[in-house]
Every structure is written in C-alpha cells, then in structure tokens.
C-alpha positions in Angstrom: 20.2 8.4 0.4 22.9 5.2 0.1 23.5 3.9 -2.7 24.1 0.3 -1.9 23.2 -2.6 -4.1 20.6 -4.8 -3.7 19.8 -8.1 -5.0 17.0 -10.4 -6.1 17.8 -12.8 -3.2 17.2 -10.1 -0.6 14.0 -11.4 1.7 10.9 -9.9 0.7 10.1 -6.9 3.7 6.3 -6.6 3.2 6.1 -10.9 3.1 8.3 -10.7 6.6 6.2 -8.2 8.4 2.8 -9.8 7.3 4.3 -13.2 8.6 5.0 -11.3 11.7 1.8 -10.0 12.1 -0.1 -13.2 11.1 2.7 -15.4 13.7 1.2 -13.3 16.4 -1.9 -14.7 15.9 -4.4 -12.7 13.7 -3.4 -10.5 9.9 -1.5 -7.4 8.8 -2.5 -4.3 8.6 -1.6 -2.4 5.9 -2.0 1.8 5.9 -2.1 4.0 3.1 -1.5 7.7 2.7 0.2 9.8 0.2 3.0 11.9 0.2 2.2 15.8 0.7 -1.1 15.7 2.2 -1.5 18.3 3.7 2.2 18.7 3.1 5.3 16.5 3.0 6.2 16.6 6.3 3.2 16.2 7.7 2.3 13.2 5.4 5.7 11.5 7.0 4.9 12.4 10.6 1.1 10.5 9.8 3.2 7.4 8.4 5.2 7.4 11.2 2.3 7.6 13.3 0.7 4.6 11.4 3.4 2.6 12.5 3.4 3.6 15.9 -0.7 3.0 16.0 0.4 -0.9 14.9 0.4 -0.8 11.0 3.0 -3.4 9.7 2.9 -2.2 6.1 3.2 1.6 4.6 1.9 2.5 1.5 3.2 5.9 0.4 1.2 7.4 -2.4 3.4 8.8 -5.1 0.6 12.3 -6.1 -0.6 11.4 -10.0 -2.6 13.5 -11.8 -4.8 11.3 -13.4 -5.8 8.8 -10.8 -8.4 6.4 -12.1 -8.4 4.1 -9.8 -8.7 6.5 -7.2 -11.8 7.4 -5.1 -12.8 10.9 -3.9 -11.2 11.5 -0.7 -7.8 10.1 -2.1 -8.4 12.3 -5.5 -8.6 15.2 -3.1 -5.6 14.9 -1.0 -3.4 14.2 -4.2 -4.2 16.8 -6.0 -3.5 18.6 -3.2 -0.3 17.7 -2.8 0.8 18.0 -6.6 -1.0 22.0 -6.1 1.7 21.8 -3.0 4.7 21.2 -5.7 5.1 17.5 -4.0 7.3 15.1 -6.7 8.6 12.0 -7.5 12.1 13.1 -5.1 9.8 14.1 -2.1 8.1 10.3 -2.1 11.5 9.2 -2.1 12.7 11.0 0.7 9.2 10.3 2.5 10.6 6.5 2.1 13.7 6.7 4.0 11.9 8.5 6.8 8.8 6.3 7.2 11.6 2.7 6.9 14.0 4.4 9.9 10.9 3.0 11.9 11.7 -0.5 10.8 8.1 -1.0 8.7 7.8 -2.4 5.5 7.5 0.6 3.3 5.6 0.2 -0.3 5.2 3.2 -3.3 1.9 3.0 -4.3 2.0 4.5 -7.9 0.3 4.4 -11.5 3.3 3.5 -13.8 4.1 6.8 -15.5 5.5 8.6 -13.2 8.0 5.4 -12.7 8.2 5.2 -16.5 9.1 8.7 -17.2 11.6 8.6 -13.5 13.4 5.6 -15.4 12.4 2.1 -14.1 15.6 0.8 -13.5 16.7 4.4 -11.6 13.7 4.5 -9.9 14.3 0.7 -8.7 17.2 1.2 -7.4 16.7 4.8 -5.7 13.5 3.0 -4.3 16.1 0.2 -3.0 18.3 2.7 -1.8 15.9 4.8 0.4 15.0 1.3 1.9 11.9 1.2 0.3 10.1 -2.3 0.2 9.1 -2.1 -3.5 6.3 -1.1 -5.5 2.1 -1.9 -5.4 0.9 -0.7 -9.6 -2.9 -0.7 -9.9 -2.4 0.1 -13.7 0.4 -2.0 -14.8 -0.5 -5.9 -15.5 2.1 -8.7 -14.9 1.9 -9.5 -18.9 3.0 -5.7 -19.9 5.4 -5.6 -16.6 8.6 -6.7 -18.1 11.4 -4.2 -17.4 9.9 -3.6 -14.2 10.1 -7.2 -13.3 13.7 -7.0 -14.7 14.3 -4.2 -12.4 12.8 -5.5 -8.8 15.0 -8.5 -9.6 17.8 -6.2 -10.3 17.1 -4.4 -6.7 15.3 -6.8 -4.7 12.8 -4.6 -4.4 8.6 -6.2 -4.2 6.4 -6.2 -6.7 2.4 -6.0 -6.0 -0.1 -6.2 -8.8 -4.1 -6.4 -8.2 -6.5 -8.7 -8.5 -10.3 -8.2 -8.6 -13.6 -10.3 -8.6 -13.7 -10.4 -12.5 -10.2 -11.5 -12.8 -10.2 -15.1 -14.5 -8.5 -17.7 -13.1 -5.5 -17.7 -15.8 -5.4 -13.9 -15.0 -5.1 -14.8 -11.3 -2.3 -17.9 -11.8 -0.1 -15.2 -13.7 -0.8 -12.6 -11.1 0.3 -14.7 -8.3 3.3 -15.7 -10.0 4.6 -12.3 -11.0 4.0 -11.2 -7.6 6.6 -10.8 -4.4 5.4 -10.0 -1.6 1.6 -10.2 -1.5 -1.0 -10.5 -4.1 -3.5 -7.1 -3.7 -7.2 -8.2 -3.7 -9.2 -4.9 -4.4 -12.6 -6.6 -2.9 -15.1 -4.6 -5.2 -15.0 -3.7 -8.6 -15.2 0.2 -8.6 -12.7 3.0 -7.5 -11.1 3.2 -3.5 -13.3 4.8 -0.8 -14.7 3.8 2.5 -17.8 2.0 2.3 -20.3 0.8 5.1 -19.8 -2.9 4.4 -17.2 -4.6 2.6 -18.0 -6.6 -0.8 -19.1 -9.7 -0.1 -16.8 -10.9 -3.2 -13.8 -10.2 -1.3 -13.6 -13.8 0.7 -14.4 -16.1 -2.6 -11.6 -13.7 -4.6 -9.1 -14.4 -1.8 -9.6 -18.1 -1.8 -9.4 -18.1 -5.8 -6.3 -16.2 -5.4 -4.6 -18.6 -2.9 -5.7 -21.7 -5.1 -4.1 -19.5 -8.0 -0.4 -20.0 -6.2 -0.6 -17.1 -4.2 1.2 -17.1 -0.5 -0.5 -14.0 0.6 -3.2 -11.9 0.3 -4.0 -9.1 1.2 -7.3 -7.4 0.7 -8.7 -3.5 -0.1 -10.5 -1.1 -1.0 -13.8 -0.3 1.1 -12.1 -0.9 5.2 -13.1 2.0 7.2 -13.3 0.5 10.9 -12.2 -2.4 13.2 -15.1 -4.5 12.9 -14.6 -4.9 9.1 -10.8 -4.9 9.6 -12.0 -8.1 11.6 -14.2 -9.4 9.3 -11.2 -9.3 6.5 -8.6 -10.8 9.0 -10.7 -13.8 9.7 -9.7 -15.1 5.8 -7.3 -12.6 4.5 -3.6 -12.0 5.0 -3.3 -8.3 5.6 -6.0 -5.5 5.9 -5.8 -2.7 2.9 -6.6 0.8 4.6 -6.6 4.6 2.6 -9.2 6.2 2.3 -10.4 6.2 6.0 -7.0 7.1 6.9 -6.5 10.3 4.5 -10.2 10.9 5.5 -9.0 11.6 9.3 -6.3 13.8 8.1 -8.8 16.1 6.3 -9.4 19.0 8.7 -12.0 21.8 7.5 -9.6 23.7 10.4 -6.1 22.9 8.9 -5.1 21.7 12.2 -2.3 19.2 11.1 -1.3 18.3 14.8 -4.9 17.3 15.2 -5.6 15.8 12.1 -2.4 13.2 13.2 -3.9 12.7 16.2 -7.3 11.7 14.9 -5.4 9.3 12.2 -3.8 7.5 15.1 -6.8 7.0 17.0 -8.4 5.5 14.4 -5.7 3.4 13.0 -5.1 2.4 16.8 -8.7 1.0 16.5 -8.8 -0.4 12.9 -4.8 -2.1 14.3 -7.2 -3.8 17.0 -9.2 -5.3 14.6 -7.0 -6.9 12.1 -4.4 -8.4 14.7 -7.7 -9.8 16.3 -6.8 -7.9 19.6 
C-alpha cells in the first residue's frame, strides 16, 4: 500500500457515488460482505463481483468476535473467517483490491479492533489502501472523538446509525457528525433478511433528513428487488448483507458457484434500487 497523505478537504467517495447513482435517476445500492468468507480471496473476488452486478458502495466487514449487532447468517460467515486466521491486515489489503474497481469502499467494523489497531494508524492505513472510511454500529458520535479527529486527519468518511428509537437530539448530532451518509438500520433488532421491510424505516428517514442529514441510506432486513424498490422510492442508498453472504453459503463449498449466485442476485436487487 501508498502511503500518501490525505486531507479533510478530500470529497467524500461514498457521498459522490450515491449522488451518481441517485443523478441517474433512482438510489444507491450499497453491498455488504466480509472479509474471509469463505476465504480472503474469495471474499474480494465476491466484492468485485458486487460492483460489476451494479453496487456503488462496498462494505467490507472487518471478522469481530463478538458481533452484537450481527444477525445469524453474518455471525456465521465471520466467525468463519476469524477460524480461517483472517485479520485486521487482510481487510486492509481486501480494500485496495475491491477500490482498483473505482467503488466507494467502506470498513464496516465494531470499534475495538480499530481501537486496539491504533485509530489514527488505522485512519490513515485505511486512507492509504484507498478506502472510503468507516460505518461503526457501536461507536456513538458523543464518545467518537479521536476518531473524528482522525477521519479529519485522513479524509476518510465517517458513518454512524440511526434507529427508530433514536430521539430527535440523538438524530441532529448524528447527522452532523456524519460524512458521507447517515445509516438508518430500519428495525430495531440484529441484521438478517426479513420478508418485508419495517414499516419504521420511511418515517426514520424523513426524521433523519429533517435532522440535517444529506443522505440516507437505509438497512438491515433487504433481501430482493422489490424491497430494494420499495426503500429507493424514499431513501438514498439501499443497505444489503445478509442476503448477500447468504448466497455465498454453499452446503457444497463451491466458491466459483457461490460468486456466481451472489451476482445474480445482486444483479437483481441493483435493478431494483436504481429503479431499472
């Protein structure tokens, strides 16, 4: 990896492709998956494919061991991946592959394993594998400060959540803290693919954009194109995981196949939030 300095005036990468996305006419789709399921290179060759199927953002999951805010499905494939020896260096190398393709990449991680990396080091090699910045489900604007001080350091994003039982203060701060997008997890509960998303979700994005925020993007519960529709028609970018790790989940071990069924369906699930 470079090492070449960033800056806090550098133009926010996931804000740039969701404008893209929302310019062409419908909203962003945003695809997660973490690093080494079922092993690291196959987890980059599914980003990749992601991109290729007509995601605009990447989430790369950084493997924790104590994922609370984690469904089944995800709980599975990370813990598979820590069992496969996959580390903080691997998610950082994952990065700089999955950005060549010229997508917005994002580390999706609980603080500690930033924490214990070194936030500022962890900023900048982040910055320097051309990673877009960071989305922290556990880390709350108010308790956020050297991380702050470090995405301004590296110009690197910063996404905290939002949920339906945030207050509006809670939401006003949130926005504000933000760069990039504001996360709106639509239902209060852990990630997983549901058969109809929370009805909560289009009030909590409105409250969030009357809160200050420029974009929002919403997850937790999308699983096919009609919902990734249904979520475009209010929202700013469409949250995918767990139906995407789901597809890569072969009782077989076929990786090649498992890639191929992940870009059929993100293909499809694409459709639906760019209102194709």
């Amino acid at each position: 990896m470079t090492n070449t300095p960033t800056t806090a005036a550098t133009t926010s990468k996931s804000a740039a492709a969701i404008d893209a996305a929302k310019a062409r006419g419908g909203a962003a789709l945003v695809g997660y998956l973490p690093v080494g399921f079922p092993d690291v290179d196959t987890s980059v060759r599914a980003a990749r494919a992601l991109v290729a199927a007509g995601a605009d953002v990447i989430e790369l999951g950084l493997p924790y061991s104590d994922p609370g805010m984690d469904g089944e499905v995800i709980q599975r494939a990370a813990q598979a991946a820590l069992d496969g020896g996959t580390r903080t260096a691997d998610v950082l190398r994952a990065v700089e592959r999955v950005a060549e393709t010229g997508a917005a990449v994002l580390v999706m991680t609980y603080y500690n394993p930033v924490y214990h990396y070194g936030v500022d080091r962890f900023a900048r090699d982040l910055a320097s594998a051309g990673g877009a910045g960071l989305i922290t489900p556990d880390l709350i604007p108010d308790e956020a400060a050297e991380w702050v001080a470090a995405s301004d350091a590296h110009g690197l994003d910063r996404v905290f959540l939002v949920a339906p039982s945030s207050t509006d203060a809670r939401l006003r701060m949130t926005s504000e803290a933000c760069r990039g997008f504001v996360y709106a997890a639509s239902t209060m509960g852990v990630t997983g693919a549901r058969a109809s998303v929370d009805d909560h979700a289009r009030g909590l994005v409105a409250r969030t954009r009357e809160a200050g925020a420029e974009r929002v993007c919403v997850g937790l519960g999308v699983s096919n194109r009609e919902q990734a529709a249904e979520i475009a028609a209010y929202a700013d970018g469409v949250i995918v995981g767990s139906a995407f790790v789901r597809a890569l989940m072969r009782d077989d071990g076929d990786a090649d196949a498992g890639v191929r069924d992940l870009s059929v369906l993100a293909e499809q699930i694409a459709a639906g939030a760019h209102g194709a």
